[in-house]
C-alpha positions as CSV (number, residue, x, y, z in Angstrom):
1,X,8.0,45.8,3.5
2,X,4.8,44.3,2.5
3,X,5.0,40.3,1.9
4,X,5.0,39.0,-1.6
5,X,0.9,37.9,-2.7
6,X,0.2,34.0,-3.0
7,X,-0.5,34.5,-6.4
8,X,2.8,36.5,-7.4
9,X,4.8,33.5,-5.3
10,X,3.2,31.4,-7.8
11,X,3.9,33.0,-11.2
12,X,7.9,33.2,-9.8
13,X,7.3,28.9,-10.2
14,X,8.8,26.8,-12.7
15,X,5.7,25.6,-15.3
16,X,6.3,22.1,-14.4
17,X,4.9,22.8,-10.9
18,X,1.8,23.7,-12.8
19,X,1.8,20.4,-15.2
20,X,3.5,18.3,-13.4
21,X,1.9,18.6,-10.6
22,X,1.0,15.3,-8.9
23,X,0.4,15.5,-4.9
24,X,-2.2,18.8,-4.1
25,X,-2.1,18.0,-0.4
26,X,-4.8,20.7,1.6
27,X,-3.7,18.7,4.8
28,X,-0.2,17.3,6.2
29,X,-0.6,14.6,8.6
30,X,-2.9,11.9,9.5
31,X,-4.9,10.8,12.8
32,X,-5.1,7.2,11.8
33,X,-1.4,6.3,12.9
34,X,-1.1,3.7,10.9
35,X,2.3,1.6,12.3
36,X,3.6,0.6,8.5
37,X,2.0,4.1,7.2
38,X,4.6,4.3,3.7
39,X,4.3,8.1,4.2
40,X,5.9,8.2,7.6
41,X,2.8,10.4,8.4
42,X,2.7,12.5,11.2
43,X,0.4,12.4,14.3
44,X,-1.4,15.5,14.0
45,X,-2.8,17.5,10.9
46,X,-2.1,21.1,9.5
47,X,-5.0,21.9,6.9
48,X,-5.5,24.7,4.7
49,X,-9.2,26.4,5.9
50,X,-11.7,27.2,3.5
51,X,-10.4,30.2,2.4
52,X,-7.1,29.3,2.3
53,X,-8.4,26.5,0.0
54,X,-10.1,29.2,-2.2
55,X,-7.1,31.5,-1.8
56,X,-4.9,28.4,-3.0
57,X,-7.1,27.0,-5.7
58,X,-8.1,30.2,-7.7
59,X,-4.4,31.2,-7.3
60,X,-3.0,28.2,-9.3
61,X,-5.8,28.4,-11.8
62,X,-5.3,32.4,-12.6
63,X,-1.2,31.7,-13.2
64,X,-2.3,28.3,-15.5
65,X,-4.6,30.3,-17.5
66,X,-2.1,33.5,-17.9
67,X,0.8,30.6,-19.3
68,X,-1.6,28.5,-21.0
69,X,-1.2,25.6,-19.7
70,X,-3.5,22.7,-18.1
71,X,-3.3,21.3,-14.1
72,X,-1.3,18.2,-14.4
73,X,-2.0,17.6,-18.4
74,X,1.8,16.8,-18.2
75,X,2.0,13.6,-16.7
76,X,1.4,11.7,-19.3
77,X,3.1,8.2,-18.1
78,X,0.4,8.7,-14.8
79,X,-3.1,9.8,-14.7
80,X,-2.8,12.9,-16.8
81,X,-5.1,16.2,-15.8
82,X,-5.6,14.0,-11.8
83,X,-4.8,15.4,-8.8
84,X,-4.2,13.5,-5.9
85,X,-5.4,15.6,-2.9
86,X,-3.3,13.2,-0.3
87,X,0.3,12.1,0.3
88,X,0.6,12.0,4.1
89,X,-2.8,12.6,5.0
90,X,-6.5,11.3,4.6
91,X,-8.3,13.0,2.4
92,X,-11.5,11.6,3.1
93,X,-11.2,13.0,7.1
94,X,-10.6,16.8,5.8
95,X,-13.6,18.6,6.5
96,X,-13.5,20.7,3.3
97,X,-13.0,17.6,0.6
98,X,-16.6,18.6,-0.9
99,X,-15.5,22.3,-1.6
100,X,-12.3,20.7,-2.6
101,X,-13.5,18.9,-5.5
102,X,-15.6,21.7,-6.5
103,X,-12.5,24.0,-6.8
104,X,-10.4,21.3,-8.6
105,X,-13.6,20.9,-11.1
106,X,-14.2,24.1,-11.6
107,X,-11.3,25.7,-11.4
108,X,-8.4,23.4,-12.4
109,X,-10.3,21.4,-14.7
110,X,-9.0,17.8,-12.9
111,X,-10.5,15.5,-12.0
112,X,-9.4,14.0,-8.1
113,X,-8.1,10.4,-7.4
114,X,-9.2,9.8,-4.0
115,X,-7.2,7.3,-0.9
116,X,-8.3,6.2,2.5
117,X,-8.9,3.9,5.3
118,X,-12.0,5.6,6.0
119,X,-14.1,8.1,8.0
120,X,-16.0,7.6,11.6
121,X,-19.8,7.1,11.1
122,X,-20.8,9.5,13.9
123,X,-18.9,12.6,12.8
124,X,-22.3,14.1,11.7
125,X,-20.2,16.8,9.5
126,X,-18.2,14.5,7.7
127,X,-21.0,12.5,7.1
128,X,-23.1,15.1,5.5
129,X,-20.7,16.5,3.2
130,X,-19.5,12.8,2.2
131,X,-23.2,12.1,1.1
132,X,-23.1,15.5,-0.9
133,X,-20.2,14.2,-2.7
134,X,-21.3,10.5,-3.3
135,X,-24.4,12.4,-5.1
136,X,-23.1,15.8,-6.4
137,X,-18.9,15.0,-7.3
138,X,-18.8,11.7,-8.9
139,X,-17.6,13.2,-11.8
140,X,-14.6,14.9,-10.4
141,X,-13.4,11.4,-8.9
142,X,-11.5,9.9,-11.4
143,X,-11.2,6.8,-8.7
144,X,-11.6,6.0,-5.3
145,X,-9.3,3.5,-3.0
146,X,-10.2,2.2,0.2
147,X,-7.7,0.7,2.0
148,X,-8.1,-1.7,4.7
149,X,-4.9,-3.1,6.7
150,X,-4.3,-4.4,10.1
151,X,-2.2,-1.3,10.8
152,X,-4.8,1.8,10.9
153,X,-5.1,2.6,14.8
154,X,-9.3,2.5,14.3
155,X,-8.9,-1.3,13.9
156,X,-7.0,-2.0,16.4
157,X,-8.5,-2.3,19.9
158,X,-6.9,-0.2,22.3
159,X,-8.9,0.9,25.5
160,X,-6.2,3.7,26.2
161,X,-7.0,5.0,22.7
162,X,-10.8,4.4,22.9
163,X,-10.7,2.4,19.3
164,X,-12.8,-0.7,18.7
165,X,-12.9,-3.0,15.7
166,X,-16.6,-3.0,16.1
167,X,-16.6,0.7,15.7
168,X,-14.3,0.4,13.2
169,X,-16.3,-1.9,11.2
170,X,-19.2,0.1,11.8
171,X,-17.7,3.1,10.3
172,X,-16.3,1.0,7.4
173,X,-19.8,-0.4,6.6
174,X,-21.2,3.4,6.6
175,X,-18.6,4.6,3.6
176,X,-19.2,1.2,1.8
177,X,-23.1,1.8,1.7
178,X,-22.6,5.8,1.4
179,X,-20.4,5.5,-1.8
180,X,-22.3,2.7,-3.5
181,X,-24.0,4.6,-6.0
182,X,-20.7,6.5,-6.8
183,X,-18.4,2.9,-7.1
184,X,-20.8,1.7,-9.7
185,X,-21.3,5.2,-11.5
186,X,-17.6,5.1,-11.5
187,X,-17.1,1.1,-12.5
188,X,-15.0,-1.5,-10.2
189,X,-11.6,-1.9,-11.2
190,X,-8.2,-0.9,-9.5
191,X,-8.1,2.3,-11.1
192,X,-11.2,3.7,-10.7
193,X,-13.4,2.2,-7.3
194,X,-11.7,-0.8,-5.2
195,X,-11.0,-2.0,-2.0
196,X,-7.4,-3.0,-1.1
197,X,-6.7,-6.1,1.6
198,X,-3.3,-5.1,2.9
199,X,-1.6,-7.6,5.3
200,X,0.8,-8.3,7.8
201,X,3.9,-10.0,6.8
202,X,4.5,-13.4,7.6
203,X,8.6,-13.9,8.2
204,X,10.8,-15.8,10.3
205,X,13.7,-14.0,11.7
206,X,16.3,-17.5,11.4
207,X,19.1,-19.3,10.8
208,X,19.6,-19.4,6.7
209,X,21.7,-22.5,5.7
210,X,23.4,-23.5,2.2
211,X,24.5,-26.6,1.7
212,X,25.1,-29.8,-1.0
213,X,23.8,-33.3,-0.2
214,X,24.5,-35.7,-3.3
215,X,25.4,-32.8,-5.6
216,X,22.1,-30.8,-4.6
217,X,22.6,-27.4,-4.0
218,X,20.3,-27.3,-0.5
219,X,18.8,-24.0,1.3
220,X,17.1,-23.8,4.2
221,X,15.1,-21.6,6.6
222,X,12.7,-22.1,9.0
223,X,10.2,-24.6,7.7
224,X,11.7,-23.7,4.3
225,X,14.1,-26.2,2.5
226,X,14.8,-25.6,-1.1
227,X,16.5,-28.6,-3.1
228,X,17.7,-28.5,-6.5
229,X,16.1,-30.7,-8.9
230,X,19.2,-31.9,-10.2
231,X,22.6,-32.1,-9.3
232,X,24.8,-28.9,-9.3
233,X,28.0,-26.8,-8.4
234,X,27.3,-23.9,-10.2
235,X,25.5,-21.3,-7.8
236,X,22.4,-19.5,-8.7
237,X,22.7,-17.0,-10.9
238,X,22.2,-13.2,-10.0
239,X,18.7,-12.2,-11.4
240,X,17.3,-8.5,-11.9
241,X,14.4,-6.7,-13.2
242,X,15.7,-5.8,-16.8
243,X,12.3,-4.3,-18.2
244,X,8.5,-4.4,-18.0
245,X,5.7,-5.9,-19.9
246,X,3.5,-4.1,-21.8
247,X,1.4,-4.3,-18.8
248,X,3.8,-3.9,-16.3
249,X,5.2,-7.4,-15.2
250,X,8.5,-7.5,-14.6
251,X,11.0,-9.5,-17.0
252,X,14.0,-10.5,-15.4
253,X,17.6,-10.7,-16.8
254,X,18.1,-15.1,-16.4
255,X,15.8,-17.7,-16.1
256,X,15.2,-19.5,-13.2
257,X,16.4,-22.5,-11.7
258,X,14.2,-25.4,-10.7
259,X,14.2,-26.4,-7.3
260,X,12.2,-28.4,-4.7
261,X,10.1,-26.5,-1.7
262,X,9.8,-28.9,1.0
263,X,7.5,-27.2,3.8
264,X,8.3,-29.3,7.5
265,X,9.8,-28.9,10.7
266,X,13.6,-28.6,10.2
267,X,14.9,-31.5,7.3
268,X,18.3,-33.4,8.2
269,X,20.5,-34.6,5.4
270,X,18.8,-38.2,5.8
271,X,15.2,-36.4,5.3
272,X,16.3,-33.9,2.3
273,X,17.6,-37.4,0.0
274,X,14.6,-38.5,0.9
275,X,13.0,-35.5,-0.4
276,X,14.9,-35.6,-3.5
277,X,13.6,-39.3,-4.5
278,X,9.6,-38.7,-3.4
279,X,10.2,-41.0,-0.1
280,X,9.8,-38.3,2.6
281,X,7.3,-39.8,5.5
282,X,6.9,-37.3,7.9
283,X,4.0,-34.7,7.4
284,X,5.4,-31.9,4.5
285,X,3.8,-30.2,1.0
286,X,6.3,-30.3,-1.3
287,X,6.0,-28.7,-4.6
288,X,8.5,-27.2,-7.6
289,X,9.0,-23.6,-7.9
290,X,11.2,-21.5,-9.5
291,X,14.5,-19.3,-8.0
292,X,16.0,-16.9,-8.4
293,X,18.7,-14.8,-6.3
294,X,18.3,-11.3,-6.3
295,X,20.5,-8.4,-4.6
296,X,18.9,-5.0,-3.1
297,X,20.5,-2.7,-1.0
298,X,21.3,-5.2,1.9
299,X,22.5,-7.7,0.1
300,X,21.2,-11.0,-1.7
301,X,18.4,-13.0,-1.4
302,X,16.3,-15.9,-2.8
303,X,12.8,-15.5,-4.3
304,X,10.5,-18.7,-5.2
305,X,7.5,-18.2,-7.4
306,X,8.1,-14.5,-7.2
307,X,5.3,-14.2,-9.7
308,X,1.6,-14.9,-10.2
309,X,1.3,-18.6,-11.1
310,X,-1.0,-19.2,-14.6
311,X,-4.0,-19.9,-12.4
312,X,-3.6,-16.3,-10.8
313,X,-2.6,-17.6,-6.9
314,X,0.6,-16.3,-5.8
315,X,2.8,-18.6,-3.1
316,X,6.0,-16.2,-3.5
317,X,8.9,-17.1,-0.6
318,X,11.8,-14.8,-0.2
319,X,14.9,-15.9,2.0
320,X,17.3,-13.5,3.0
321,X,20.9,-13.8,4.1
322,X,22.3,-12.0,6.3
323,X,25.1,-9.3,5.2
324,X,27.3,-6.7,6.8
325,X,24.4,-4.3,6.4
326,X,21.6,-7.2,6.9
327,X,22.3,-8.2,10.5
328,X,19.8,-11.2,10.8
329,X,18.8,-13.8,8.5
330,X,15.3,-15.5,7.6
331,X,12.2,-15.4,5.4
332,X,8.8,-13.5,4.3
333,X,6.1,-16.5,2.9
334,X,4.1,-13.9,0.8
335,X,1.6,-16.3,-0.1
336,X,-1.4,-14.2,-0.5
337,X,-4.0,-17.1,1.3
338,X,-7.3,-15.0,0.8
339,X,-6.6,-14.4,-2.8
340,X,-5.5,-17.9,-3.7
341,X,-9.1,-19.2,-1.3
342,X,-11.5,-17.0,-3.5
343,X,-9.8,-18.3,-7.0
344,X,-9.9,-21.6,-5.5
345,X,-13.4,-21.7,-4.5
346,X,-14.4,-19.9,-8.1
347,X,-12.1,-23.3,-10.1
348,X,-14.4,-25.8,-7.9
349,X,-17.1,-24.1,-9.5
350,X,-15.5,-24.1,-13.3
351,X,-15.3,-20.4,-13.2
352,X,-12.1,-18.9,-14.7
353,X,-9.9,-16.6,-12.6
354,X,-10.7,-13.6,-14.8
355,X,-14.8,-14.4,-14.7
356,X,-17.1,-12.7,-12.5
357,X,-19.4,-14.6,-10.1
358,X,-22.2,-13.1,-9.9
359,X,-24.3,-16.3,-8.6
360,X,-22.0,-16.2,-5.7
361,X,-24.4,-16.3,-2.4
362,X,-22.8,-15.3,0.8
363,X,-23.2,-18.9,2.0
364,X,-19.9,-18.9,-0.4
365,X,-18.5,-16.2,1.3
366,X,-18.5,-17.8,4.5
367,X,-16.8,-21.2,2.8
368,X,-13.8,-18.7,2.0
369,X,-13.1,-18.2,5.8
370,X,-14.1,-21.6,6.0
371,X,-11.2,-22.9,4.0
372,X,-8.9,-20.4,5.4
373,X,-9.6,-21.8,8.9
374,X,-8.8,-25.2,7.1
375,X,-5.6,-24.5,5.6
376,X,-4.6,-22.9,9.2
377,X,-5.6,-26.5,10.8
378,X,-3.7,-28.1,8.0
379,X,-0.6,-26.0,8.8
380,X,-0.5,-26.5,12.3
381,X,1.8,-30.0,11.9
382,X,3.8,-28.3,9.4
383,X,4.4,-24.9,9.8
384,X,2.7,-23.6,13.2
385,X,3.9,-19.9,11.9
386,X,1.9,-19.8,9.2
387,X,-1.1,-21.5,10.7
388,X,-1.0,-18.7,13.5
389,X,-0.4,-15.6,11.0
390,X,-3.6,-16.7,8.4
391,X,-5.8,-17.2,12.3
392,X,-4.4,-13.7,13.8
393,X,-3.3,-11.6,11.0
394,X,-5.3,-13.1,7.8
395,X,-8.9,-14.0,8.9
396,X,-9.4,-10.7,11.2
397,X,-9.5,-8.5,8.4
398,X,-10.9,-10.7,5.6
399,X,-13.8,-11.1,8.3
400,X,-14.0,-7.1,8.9
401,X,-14.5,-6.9,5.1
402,X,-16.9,-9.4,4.6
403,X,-19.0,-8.6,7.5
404,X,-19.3,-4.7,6.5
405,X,-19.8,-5.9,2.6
406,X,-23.2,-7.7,3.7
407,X,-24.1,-4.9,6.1
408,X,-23.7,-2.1,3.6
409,X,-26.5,-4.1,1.1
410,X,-23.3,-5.3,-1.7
411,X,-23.7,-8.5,-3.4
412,X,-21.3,-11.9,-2.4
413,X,-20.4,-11.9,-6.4
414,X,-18.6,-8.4,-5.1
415,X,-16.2,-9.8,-2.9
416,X,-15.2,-12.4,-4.8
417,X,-14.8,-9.8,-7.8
418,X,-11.4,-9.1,-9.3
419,X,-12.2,-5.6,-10.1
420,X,-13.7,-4.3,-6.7
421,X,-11.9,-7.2,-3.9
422,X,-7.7,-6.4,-4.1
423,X,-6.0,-9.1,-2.2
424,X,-2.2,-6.8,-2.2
425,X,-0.6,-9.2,-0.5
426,X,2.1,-7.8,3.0
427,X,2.8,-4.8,3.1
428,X,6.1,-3.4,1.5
429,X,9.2,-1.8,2.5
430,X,8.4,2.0,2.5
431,X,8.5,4.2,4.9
432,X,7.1,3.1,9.0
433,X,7.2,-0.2,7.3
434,X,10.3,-1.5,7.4
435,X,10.1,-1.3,11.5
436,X,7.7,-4.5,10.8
437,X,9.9,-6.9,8.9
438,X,12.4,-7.0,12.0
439,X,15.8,-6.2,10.2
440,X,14.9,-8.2,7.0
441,X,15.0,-4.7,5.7
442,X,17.4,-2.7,6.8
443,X,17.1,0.7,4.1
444,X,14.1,2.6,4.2
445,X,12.0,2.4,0.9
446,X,14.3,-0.3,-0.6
447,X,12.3,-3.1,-2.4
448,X,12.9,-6.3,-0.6
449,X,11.1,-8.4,-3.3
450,X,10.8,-8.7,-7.2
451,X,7.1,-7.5,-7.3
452,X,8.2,-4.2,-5.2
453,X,11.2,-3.4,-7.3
454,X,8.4,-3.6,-10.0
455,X,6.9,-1.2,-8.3
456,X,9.1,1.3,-7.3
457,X,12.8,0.5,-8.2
458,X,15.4,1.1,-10.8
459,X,13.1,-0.6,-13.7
460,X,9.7,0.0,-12.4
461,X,6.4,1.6,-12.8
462,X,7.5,4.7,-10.8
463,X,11.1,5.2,-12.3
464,X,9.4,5.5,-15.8
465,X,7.3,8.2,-14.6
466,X,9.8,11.2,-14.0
467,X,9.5,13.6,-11.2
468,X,6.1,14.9,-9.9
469,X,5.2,18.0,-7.8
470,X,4.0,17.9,-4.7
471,X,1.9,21.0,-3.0
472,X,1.3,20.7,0.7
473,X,1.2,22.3,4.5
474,X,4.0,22.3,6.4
475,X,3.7,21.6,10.1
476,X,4.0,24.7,12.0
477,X,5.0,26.1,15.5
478,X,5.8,29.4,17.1
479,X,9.3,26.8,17.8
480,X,9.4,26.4,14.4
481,X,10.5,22.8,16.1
482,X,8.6,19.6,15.9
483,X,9.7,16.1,16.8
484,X,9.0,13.5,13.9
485,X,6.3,11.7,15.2
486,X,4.6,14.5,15.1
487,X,5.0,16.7,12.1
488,X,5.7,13.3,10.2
489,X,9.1,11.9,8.5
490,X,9.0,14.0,5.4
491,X,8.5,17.1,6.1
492,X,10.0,20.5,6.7
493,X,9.0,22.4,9.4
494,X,8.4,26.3,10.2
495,X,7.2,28.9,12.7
496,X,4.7,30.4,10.7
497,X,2.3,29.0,8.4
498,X,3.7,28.0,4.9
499,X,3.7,25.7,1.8
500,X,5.8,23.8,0.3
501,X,6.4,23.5,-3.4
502,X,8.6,20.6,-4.2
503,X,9.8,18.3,-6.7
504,X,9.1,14.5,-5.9
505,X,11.1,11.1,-7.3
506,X,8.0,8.7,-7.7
507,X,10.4,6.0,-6.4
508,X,9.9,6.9,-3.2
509,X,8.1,10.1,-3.3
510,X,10.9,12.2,-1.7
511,X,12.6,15.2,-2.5
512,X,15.8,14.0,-3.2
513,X,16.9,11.6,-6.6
514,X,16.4,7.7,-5.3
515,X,19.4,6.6,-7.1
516,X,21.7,9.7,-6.3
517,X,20.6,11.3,-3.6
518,X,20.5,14.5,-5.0
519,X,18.3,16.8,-3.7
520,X,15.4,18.0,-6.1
521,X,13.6,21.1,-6.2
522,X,11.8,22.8,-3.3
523,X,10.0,26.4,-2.6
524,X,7.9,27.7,0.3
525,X,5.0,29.9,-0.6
526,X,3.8,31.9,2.5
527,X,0.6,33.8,3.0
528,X,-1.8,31.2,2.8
529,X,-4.8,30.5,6.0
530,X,-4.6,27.4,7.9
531,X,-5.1,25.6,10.7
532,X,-3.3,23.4,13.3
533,X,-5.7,20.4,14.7
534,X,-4.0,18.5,17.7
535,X,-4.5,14.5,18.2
536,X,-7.0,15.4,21.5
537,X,-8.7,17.8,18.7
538,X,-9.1,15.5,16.4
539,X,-9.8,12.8,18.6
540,X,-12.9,14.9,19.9
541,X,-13.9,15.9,16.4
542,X,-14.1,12.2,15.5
543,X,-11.8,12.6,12.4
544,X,-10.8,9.3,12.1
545,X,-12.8,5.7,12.0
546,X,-12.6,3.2,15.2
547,X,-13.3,5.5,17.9
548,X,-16.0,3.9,20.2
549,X,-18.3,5.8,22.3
């Protein structure tokens, strides 16, 4: 018995697939490794080929046109009638991205959103069809995202894995000049051509105290000791994200208490009334903030400032307790330093938050690692952890984007532009991640803070978005068995090659209902070319950024 034909597979779909559809993967898998990777990517890459591609492409197209319906004109909450060509992978390393657009142009009628942490300046291929699309497909892009963390293997230097930071910043200066021309056809903003500053987290895995000194409610962890501003016996009460603003900040269900933030080497009972009358002696910042306790899935915590502050800096600190499911206590300082240096260097010149700079020289650029250094020094008597994370984890990367900014020909005023430099802040809670916040978190893909249950929680931007559709390569082997480091943590796998067609909750983009834990719809479409590339393949085809010589 003959096997069904790709395109009759598709016309035995549900509709949605069709306008729903979200995630049109060509490749599963990623060569970039990336340790917090929020995907759970695999280590090596199964990509549709050219004419699978086609096949694909023309396939979804013919069953559109014979129901009448548009490509992903049904999403009308997210980017309606965009396709995002990655979920695991990076798009900008598949080898057929050019012919890719075409098809989705052409074809489909979509335009392409467009994610990466790059491409490796001396893969002459890639190259060459990347400067083919930064001339011939900027109108298919409906945006483009580069994203540059500590995490992705090319900036990292390993000797056993032949990656350099030099390299690595070599190969980020290439797609920074290559795509100029195409960022400002397309316009800077967050949506449309950006680049996003992702960053370790700074946390201190430690003892979390509660006590009451002359009435004040007192918590403590770390080089953190909260206070109450006035006396008290009534606990904090338990905050959540009840809705979002019209444009997306989160409203929460009680208003904050007022509380001191003393920042010092541990504070004894004599130092915190000290604290509370303004006599403290001893090197500290203090400062008022407001808290809140929130709960996730681990159990409660404390969040200070867990929003931008009026003047657009952001000095959120989250201590968490630990629970029965929490096994160790502590705190994340998610002050985002780069972010609150550039709007602090843009106020000394009287230039609002929101205003462009475009006399900025890069004699300015340099005073932002300049005063990064500076705060470093300044924490050193105070709190030595966050001195050494803004020298090791901070400056590193904010000195790879500034150095490949000048070598690729962009302005200063660009980096210290809202629209096209994204300070992000740490990294979140999804996926590899939670490895890296050292049993803070102790769910996968649970938000650990206000701004990620924003994101992707009960009363987020996600959860009002309804299921998506996802369209990708599943890992394949004559075993039909793959470990998960290499065929990645979520997906199936199979013995022959395959696709799968399945129906994704936005809150964490699996195939099962976040709050439930339903499963959702899946299928598998067979018949369809493509190709296995191993790490050592990929390695020696250059199809990621970093690799040295």
């Amino acid at each position: 018995m003959n096997a069904p034909r790709l395109i009759d597979q598709i016309r035995a779909l549900p509709t949605e697939v069709l306008t729903r559809l979200q995630y049109l993967a060509p490749a599963t898998g990623c060569f970039n490794r990336c340790s917090f990777c929020s995907q759970a990517a695999g280590r090596e890459v199964w990509q549709l080929t050219r004419p699978g591609l086609y096949a694909l492409m023309t396939a979804l197209a013919t069953v559109a046109n014979e129901r009448g319906v548009r490509i992903a004109r049904g999403r009308d909450a997210h980017r309606p009638g965009t396709i995002f060509p990655y979920l695991d992978n990076d798009i900008m390393s598949y080898p057929y991205l050019d012919d890719f657009l075409s098809l989705a142009d052409r074809e489909l009628g979509a335009k392409v959103r467009v994610s990466t942490v790059g491409y490796s300046a001396d893969a002459p291929d890639l190259c060459a069809m990347h400067g083919r699309i930064a001339a011939e497909f900027v109108h298919v892009l409906d945006g483009v995202r580069l994203s540059l963390t500590p995490y992705t293997l090319g900036w990292t230097d390993r000797a056993a894995e032949s990656t350099t930071r030099q390299q690595f910043t070599k190969d980020l200066t290439n797609l920074l000049a290559t795509y100029r021309p195409a960022f400002d056809q397309l316009g800077h903003g967050a949506a449309t051509a950006a680049v996003e500053l992702r960053f370790a987290p700074l946390l201190g895995i430690v003892a979390v105290t509660e006590t009451s000194i002359d009435g004040h409610h007192v918590v403590t962890a770390g080089p953190h000791t909260l206070i109450s501003t006035q006396p008290t016996t009534d606990p904090v009460p338990h905050a959540r994200v009840s809705a979002l603003t019209e444009n997306n900040q989160p409203v929460f269900s009680v208003p904050p208490r007022r509380y001191i933030h003393i920042t010092a080497p541990e504070l004894d009972s004599t130092a915190v009334r000290a604290a509370i009358t303004g006599t403290l002696n001893r090197p500290h910042e203090r400062r008022e903030v407001d808290l809140y306790r929130f709960s996730n899935a681990d159990g409660p915590y404390y969040a200070a400032n867990p929003t931008f502050a009026e003047d657009g800096r952001f000095t959120a600190l989250h201590i968490y307790l630990a629970t029965e499911r929490r096994k160790v206590s502590g705190y994340t300082d998610a002050t985002r330093t780069f972010l609150n240096t550039l709007l602090g260097i843009k106020a000394g010149k009287g230039i609002a938050r929101r205003e462009p700079f475009p006399a900025a020289t890069w004699h300015d650029v340099q005073e932002i690692v300049q005063k990064m250094t500076d705060r470093a020094i300044a924490l050193d008597a105070i709190d030595p952890t966050a001195a050494e994370h803004i020298r090791t984890e901070v400056l590193p990367i904010v000195e790879t984007y500034t150095s490949a900014m000048r070598a690729a020909g962009y302005p200063a005023a660009a980096v210290f532009s809202r629209e096209f430099t994204i300070d992000t802040g740490q990294i979140v809670n999804q996926g590899r991640g939670m490895g890296l916040f050292r049993g803070l978190a102790a769910t996968t893909d649970e938000p650990m803070t206000p701004r990620e249950e924003r994101g992707y929680g009960e009363v987020s931007v996600s959860s009002a978005r309804g299921t998506v559709w996802r369209i990708a390569p599943v890992p394949f082997t004559p075993a039909g068995r793959l470990t998960v480091a290499v065929k990645g943590g979520k997906n199936l796998t199979a013995d022959t090659p395959s696709l799968v067609i399945e129906e994704l909750d936005p809150r964490h983009l699996r195939n099962t209902d976040r709050a439930t834990g339903e499963p959702l719809r899946r299928f598998v479409l067979t018949g369809v070319e493509m190709e296995h590339i191993t790490l050592d393949q990929g390695r020696n085809r250059r199809a990621f950024p970093g690799l040295a010589h």
